[in-house]
DOSETOR-94623 format. One record per residue: residue number from 0; x, y, z of N, C-alpha, C, O in turn; residue in three letters. Coordinates in steps of 0.001 Angstrom, whole numbers, plus 500000, padded with zeros to 6 digits. Layout:
// DOSETOR-94623
- resi, n_px, n_py, n_pz, ca_px, ca_py, ca_pz, c_px, c_py, c_pz, o_px, o_py, o_pz, resn
- NUM, X, Y, Z, X, Y, Z, X, Y, Z, X, Y, Z, ALA;
...
END
This chain:
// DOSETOR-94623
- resi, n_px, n_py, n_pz, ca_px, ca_py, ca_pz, c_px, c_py, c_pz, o_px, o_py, o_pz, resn
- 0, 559432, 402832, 563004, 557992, 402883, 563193, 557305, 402906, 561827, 557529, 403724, 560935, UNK;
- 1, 556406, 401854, 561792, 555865, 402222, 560316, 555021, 403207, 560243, 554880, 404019, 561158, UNK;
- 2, 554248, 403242, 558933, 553016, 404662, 558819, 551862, 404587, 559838, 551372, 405528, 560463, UNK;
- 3, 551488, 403149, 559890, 550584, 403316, 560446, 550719, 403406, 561678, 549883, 404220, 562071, UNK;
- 4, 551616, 402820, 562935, 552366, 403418, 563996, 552121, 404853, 563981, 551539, 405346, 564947, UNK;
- 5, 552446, 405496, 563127, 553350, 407134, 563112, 551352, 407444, 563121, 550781, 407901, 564111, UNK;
- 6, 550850, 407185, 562222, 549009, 407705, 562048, 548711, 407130, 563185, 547957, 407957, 563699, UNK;
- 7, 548822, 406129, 564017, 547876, 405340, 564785, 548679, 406469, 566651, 547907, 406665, 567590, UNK;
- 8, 550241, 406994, 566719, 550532, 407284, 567887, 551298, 408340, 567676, 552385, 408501, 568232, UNK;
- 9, 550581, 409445, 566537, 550747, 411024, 566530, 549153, 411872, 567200, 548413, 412151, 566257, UNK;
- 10, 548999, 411981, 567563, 547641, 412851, 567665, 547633, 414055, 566743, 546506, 414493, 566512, UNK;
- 11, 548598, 414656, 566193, 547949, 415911, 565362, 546869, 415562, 564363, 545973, 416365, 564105, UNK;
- 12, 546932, 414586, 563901, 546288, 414401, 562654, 544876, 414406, 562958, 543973, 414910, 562291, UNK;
- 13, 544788, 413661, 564258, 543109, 414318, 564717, 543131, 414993, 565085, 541932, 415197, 564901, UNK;
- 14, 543559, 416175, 565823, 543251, 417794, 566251, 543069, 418181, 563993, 541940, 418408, 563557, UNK;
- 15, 543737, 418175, 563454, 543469, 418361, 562287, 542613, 417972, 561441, 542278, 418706, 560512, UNK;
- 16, 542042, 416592, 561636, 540079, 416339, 561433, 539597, 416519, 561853, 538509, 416081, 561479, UNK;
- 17, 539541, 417217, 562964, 538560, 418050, 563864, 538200, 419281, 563580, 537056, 419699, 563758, UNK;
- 18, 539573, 420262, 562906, 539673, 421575, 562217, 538816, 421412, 561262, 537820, 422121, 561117, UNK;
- 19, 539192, 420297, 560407, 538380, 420384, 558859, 536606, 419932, 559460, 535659, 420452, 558871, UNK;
- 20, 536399, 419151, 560401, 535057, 419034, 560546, 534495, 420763, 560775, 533815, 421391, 559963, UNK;
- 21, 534950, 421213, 561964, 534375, 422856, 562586, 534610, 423646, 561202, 533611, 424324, 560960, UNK;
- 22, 535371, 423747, 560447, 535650, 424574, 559474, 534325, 424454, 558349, 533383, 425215, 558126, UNK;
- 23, 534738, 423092, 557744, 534046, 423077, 556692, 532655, 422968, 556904, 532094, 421873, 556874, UNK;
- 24, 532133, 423899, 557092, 530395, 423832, 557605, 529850, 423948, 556403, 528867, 424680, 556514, UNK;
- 25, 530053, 423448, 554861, 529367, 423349, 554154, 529202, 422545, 553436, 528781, 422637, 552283, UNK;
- 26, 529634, 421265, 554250, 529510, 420162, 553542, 528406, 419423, 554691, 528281, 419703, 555883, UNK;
- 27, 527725, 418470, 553943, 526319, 418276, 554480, 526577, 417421, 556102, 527551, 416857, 556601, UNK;
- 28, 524909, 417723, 556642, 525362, 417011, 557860, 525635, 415582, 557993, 525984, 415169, 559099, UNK;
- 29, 525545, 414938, 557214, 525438, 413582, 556995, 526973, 413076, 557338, 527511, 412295, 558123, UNK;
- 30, 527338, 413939, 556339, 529226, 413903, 555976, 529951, 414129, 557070, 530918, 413433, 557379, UNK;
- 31, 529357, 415554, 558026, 530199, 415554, 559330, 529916, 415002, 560423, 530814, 415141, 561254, UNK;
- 32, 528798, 414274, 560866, 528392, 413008, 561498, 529190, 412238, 561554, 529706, 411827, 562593, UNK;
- 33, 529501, 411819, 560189, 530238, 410500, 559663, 531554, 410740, 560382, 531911, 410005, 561303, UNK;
- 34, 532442, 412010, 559860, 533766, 412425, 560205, 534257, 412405, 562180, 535225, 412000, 562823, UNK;
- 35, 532989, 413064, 562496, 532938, 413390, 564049, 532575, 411762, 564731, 532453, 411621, 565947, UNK;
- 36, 532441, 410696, 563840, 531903, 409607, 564439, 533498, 409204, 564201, 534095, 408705, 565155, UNK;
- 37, 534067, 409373, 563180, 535375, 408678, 563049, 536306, 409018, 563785, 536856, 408095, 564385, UNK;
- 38, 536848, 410480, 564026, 537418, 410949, 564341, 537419, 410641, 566054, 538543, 410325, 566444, UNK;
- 39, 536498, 410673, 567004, 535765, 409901, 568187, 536612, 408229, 568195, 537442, 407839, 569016, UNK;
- 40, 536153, 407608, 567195, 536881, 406538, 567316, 538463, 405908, 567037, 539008, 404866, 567400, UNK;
- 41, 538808, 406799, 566404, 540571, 407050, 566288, 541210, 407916, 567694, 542319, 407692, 568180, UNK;
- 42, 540392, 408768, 568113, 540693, 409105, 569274, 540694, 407959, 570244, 541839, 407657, 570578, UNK;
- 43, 539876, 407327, 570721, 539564, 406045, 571891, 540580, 405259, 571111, 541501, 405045, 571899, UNK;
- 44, 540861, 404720, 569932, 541768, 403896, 570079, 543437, 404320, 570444, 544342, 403593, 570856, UNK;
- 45, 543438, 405630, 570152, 544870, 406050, 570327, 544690, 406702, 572181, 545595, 407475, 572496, UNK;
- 46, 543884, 406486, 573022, 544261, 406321, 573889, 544253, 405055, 574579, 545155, 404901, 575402, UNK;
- 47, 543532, 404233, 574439, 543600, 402598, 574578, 544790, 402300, 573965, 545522, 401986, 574903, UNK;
- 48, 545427, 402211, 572934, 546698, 401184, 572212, 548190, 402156, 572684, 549131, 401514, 573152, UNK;
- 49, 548345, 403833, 572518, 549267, 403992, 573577, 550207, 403809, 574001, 551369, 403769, 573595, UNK;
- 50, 549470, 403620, 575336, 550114, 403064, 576515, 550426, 401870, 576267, 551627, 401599, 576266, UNK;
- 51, 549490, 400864, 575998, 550052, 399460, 575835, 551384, 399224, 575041, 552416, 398657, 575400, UNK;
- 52, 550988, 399945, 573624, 552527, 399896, 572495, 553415, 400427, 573520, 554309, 399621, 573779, UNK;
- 53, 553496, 401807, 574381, 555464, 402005, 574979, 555485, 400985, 576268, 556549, 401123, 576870, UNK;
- 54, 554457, 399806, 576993, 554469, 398797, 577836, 555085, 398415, 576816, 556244, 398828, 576782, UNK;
- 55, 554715, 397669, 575803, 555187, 396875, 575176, 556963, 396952, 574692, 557848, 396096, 574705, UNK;
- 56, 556940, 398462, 574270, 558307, 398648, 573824, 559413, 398862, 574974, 560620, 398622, 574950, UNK;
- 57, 558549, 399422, 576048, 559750, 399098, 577348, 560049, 397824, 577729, 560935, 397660, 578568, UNK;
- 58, 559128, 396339, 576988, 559625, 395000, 578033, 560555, 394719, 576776, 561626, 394133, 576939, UNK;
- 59, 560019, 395260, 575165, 561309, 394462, 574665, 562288, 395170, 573811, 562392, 395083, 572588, UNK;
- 60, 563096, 395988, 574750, 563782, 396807, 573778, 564848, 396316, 575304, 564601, 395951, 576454, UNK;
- 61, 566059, 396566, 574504, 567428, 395868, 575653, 567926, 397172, 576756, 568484, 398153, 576266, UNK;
- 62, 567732, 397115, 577936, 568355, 397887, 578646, 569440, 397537, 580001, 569457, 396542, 580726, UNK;
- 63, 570011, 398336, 580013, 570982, 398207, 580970, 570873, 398452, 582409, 571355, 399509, 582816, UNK;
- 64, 570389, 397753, 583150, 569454, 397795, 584895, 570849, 397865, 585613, 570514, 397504, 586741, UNK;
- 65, 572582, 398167, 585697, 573111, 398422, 586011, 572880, 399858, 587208, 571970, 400658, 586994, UNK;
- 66, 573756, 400015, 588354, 573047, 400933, 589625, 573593, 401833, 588351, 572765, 402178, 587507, UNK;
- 67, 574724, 402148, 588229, 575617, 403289, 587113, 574996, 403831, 586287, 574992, 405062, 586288, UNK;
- 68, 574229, 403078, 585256, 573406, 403513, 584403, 572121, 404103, 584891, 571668, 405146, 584420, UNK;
- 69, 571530, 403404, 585864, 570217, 404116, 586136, 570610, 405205, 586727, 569834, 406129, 586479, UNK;
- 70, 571984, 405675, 587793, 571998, 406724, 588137, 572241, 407887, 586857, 571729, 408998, 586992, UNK;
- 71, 572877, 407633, 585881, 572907, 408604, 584695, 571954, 408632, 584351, 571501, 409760, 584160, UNK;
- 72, 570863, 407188, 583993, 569425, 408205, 583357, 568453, 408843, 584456, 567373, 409336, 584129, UNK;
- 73, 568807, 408812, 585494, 567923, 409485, 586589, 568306, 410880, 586341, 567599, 411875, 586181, UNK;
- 74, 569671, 410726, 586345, 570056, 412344, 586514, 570097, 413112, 585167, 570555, 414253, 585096, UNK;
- 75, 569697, 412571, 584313, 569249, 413078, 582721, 570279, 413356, 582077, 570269, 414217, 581197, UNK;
- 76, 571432, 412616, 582434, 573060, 412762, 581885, 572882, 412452, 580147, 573404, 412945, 579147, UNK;
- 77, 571840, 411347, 580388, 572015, 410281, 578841, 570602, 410766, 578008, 569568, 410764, 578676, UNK;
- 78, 570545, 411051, 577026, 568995, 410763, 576559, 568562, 409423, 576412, 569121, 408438, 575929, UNK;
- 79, 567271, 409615, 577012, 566707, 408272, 577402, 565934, 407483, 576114, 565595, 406306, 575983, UNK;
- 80, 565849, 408277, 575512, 564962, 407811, 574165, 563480, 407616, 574318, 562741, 406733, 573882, UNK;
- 81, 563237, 408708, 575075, 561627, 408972, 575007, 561098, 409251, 573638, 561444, 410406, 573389, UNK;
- 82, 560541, 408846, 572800, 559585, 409988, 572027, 558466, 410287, 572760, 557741, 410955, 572023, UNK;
- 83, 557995, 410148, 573744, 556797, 410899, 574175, 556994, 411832, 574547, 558140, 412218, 574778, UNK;
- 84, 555672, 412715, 574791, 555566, 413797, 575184, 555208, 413511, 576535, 554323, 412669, 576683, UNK;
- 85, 555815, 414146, 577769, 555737, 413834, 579174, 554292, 414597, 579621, 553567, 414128, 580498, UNK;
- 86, 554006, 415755, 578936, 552604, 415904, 579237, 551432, 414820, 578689, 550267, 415217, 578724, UNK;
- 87, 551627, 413863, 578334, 550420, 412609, 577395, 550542, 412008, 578899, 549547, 411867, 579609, UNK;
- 88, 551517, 411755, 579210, 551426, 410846, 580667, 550087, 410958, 581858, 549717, 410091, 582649, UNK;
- 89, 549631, 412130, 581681, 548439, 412337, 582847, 547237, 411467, 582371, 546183, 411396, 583003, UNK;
- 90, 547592, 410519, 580686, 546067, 409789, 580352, 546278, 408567, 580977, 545357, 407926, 581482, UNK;
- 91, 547814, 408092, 580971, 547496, 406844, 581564, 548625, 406826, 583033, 549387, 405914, 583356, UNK;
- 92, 548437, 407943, 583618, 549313, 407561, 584941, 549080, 406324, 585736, 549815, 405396, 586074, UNK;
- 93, 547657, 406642, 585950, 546867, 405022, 586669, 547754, 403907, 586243, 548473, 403382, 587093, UNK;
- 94, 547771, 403528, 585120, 548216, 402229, 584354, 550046, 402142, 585072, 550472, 401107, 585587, UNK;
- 95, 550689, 403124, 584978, 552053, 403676, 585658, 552573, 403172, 586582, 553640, 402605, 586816, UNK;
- 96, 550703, 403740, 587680, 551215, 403588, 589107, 550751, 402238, 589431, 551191, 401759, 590476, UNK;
- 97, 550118, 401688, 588882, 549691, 399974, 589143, 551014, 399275, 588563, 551271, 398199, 589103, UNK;
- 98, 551754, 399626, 587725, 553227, 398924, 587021, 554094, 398816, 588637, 554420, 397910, 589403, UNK;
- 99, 554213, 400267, 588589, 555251, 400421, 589744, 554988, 400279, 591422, 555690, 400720, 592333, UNK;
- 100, 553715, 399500, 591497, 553134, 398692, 592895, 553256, 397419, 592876, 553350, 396662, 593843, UNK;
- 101, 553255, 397083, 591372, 552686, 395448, 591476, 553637, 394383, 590518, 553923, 393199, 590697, UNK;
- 102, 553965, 395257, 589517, 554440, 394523, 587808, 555416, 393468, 588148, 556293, 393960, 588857, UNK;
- 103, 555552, 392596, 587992, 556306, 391504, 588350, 558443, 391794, 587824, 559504, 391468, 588355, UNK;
- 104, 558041, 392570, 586523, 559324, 392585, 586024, 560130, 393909, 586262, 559880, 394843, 585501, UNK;
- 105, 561048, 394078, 587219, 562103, 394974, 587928, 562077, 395800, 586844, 561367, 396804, 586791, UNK;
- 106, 563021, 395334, 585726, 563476, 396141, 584312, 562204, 397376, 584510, 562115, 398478, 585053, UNK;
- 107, 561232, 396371, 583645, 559939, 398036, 583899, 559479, 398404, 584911, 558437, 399018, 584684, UNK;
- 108, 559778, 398337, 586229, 559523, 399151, 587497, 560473, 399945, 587372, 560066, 401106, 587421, UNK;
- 109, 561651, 399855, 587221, 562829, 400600, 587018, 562367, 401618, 586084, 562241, 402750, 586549, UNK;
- 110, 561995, 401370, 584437, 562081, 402261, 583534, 560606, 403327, 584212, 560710, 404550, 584315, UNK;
- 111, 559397, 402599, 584580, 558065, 403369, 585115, 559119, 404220, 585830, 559623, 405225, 585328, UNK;
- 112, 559360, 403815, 586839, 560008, 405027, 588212, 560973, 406026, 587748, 561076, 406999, 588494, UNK;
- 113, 561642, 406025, 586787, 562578, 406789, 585554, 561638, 408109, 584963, 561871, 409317, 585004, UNK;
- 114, 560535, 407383, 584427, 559742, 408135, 583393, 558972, 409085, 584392, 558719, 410279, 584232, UNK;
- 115, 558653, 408255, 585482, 557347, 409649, 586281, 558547, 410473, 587423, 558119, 411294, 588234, UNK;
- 116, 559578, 410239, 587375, 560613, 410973, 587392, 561114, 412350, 586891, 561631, 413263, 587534, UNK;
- 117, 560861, 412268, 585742, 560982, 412982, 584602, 559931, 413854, 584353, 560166, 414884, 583721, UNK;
- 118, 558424, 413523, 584884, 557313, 414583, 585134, 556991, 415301, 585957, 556124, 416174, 585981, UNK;
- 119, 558007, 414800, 587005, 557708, 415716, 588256, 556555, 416124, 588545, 556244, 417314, 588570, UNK;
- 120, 555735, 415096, 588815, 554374, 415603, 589127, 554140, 415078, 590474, 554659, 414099, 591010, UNK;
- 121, 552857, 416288, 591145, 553328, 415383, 592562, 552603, 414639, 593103, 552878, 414277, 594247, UNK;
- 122, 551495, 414195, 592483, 550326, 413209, 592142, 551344, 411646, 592057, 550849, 410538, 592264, UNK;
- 123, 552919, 411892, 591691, 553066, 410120, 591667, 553609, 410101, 592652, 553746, 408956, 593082, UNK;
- 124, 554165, 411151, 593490, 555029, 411385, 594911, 554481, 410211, 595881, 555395, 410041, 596688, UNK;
- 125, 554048, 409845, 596008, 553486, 408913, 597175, 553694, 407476, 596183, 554415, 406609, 596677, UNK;
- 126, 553296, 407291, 595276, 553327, 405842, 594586, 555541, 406031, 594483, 556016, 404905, 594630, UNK;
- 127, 556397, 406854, 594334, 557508, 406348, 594517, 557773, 406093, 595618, 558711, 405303, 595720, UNK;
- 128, 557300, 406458, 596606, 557712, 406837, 597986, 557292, 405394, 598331, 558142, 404832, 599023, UNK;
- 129, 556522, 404856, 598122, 555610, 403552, 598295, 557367, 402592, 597521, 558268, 401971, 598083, UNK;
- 130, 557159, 402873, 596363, 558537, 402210, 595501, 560022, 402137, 596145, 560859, 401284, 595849, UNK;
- 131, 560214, 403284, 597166, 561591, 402948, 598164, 562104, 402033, 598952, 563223, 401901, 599446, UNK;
- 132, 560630, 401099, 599030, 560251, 399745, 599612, 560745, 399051, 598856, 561125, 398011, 599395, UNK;
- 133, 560986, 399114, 597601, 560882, 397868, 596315, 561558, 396631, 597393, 561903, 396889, 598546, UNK;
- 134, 561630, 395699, 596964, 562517, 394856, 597096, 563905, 394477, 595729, 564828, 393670, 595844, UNK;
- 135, 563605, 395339, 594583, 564655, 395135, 593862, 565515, 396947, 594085, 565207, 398138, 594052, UNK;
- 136, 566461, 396246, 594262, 567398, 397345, 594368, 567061, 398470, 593088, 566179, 399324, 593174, UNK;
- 137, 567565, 398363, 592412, 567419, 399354, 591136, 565751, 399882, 591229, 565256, 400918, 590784, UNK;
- 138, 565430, 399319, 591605, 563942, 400230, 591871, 563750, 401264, 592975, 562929, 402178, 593057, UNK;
- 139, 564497, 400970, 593609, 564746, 401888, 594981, 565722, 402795, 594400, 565513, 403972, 594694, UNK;
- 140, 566443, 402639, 593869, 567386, 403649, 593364, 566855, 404392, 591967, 567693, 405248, 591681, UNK;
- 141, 565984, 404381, 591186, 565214, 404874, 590577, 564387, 405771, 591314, 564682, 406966, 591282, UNK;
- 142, 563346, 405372, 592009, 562473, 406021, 593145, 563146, 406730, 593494, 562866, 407841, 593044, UNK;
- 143, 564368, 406723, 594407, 565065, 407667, 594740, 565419, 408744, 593851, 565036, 409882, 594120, UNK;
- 144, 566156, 408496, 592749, 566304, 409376, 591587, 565224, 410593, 591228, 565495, 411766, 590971, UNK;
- 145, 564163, 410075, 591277, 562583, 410229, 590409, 562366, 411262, 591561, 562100, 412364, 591082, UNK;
- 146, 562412, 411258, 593798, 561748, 411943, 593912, 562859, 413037, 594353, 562622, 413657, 595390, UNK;
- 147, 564148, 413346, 593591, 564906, 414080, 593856, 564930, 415892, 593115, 565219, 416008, 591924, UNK;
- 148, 564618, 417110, 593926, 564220, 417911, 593259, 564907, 418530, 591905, 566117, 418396, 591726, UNK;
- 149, 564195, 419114, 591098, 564427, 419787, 589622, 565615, 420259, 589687, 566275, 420000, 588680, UNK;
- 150, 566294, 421010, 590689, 567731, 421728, 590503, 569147, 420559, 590319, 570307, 420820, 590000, UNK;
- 151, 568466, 419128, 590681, 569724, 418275, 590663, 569817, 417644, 589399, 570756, 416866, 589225, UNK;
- 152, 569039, 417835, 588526, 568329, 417129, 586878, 569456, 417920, 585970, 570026, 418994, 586164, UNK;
- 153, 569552, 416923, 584863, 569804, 417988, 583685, 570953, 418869, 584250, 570677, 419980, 584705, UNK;
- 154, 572531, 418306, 584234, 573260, 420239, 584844, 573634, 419827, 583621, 573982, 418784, 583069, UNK;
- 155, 573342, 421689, 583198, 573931, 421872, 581907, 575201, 422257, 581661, 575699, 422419, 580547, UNK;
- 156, 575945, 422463, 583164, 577184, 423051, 583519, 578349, 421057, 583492, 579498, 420688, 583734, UNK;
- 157, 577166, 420498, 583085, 578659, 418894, 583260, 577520, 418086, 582630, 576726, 417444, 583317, UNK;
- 158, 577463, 418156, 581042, 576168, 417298, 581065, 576583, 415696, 581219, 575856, 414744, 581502, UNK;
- 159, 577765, 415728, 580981, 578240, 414199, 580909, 578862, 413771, 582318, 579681, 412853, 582341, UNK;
- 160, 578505, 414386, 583424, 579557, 414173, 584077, 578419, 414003, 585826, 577191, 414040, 585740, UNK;
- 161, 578999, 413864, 586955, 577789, 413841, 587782, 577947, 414731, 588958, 577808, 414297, 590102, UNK;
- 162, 578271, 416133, 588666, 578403, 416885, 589427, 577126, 417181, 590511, 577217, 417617, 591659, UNK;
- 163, 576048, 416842, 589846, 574654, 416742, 590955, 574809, 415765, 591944, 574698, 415950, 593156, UNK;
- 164, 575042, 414835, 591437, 574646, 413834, 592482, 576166, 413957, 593572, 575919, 413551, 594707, UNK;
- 165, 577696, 414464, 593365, 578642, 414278, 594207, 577826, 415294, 595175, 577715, 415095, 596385, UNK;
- 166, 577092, 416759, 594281, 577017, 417617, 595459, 576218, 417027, 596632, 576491, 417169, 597823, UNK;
- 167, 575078, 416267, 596052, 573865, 415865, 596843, 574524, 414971, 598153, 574211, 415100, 599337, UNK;
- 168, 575524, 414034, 597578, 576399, 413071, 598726, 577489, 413771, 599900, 578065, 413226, 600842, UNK;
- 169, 577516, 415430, 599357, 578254, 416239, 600050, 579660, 415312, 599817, 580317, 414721, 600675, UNK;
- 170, 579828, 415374, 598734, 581443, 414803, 598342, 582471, 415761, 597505, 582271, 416965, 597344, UNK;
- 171, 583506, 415106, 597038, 584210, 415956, 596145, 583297, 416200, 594666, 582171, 415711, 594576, UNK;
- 172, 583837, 416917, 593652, 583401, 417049, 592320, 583365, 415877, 591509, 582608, 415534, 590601, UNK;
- 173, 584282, 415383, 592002, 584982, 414133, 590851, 584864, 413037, 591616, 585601, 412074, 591405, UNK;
- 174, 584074, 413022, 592455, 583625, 411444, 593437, 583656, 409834, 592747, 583567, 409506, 591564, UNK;
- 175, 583738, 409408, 593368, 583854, 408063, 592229, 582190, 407577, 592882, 581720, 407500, 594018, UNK;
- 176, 581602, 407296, 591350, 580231, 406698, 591693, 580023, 405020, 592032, 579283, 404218, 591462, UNK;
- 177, 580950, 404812, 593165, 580871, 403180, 592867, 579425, 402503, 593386, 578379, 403077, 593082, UNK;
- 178, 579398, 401487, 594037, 577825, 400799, 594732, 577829, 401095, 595969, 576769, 401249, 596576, UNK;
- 179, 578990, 401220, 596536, 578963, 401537, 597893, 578053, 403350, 598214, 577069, 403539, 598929, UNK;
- 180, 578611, 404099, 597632, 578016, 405422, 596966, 576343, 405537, 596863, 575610, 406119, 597662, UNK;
- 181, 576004, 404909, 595806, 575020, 404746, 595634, 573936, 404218, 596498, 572971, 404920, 596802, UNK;
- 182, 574123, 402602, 597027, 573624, 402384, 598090, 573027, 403498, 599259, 571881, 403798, 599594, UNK;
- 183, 574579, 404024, 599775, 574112, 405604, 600861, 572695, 406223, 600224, 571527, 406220, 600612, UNK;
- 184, 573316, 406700, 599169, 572281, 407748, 598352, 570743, 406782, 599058, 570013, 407263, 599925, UNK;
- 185, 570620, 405933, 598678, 569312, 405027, 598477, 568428, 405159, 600045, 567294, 405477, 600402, UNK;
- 186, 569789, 404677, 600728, 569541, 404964, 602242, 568864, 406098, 602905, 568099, 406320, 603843, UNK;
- 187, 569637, 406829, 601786, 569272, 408385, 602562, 568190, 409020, 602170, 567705, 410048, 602644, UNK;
- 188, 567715, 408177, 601016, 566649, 408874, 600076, 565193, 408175, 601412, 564428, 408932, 602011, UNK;
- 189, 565194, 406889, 601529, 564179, 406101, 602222, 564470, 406936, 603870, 563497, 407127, 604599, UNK;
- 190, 565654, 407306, 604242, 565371, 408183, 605773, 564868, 409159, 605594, 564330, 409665, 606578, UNK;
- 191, 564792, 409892, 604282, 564468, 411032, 603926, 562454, 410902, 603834, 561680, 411716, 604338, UNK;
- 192, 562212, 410109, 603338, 560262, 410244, 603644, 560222, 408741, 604065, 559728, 407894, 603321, UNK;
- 193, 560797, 408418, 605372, 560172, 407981, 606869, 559288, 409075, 607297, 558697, 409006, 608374, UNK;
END
C-alpha cells in the first residue's frame, strides 16, 4: 500500500485534525474554518473511495472459490486477510447487500457473504438468507457459513482443524470434509430458514 493509500484509508489521522482543530483555539478563525473545511472533505472522500478500493481489491486479488476452502474461511480456520476493521462495515453495508443480491461475479458474492459473516450482525440476516437461493453453489455455502452461530467460529481448541463443523454434521471428530458433506451442510442450512 503506498503512503497515500495508508493517509487516504487510515482514519486516525483525521480524528487527529480534528483534536488539533478543538484544541488549538488560538489560532485565528480563519485558520480553523480552513482546517474544519478540510478535514470535512478528507472525511467524505475516505468514505466514498473505501469501499470501492476493498470492491476493487476483492475482484483482483487471486482466490480460491473451492467448497474446502470457503468452508475453512467460513469457519475462521485461515486468516482471511482482512485489514479492515469489521466495525467500518456499518458505512457501507448497503453497497454489501446490493453485491450479494445482484453482483454478477460469484468470486465476490462469495467473499461479500464471508465478510458479513464475520460481523455477525443481524441487520444482514435476511440479505444471506435471501443468498441460500444463490444459484452459484459456493454462495450458498458461504451464506450458510455466514448465518451459522458464534460458538461454531474460531475453535481455539483445533484452530487448524474442523472440529466445528464435524460437530454441527453430528459426525465423527475427524470426518472427512468431502462435497458430498458439504452439500448436506448447505441443504440443511436452506431447511433450516424455510
Amino acid at each position: 500500500m503506498t503512503i497515500e493509500e495508508k493517509l487516504l484509508f487510515s482514519f486516525p489521522f483525521l480524528g487527529t485534525l480534528v483534536f488539533y482543530i478543538l484544541i488549538l483555539y488560538r489560532i485565528p478563525f480563519k485558520t480553523k474554518s480552513i482546517l474544519f473545511l478540510l478535514s470535512a472533505l478528507l472525511t467524505a472522500i475516505w468514505f466514498w473511495f473505501r469501499p470501492q478500493y476493498i470492491l476493487h481489491r476483492w475482484k483482483s486479488e487471486p482466490f480460491e472459490d473451492s467448497n474446502v476452502s470457503i468452508l475453512s474461511f467460513g469457519l475462521g480456520l485461515h486468516a482471511y486477510a482482512y485489514e479492515e476493521f469489521l466495525n467500518d462495515i456499518v458505512f457501507y453495508r448497503p453497497i454489501l447487500h446490493k453485491i450479494l443480491r445482484s453482483d454478477p461475479d460469484p468470486k465476490l458474492r462469495i467473499r461479500t457473504a464471508l465478510f458479513l459473516g464475520y460481523s455477525k450482525n443481524e441487520s444482514d440476516r435476511q440479505v444471506l438468507i435471501f443468498a441460500l437461493n444463490d444459484p452459484q453453489f459456493g454462495v450458498r455455502l458461504a451464506a450458510s457459513l455466514a448465518l451459522l452461530p458464534r460458538e461454531y467460529l474460531r475453535s481455539s481448541e483445533n484452530f487448524f482443524g474442523y472440529t466445528k463443523f464435524c460437530l454441527l454434521m453430528k459426525q465423527e471428530p475427524d470426518c472427512y470434509r468431502n462435497e458430498k458433506t458439504i452439500r448436506e451442510f448447505v441443504d440443511l442450512s436452506r431447511d433450516q430458514f424455510r
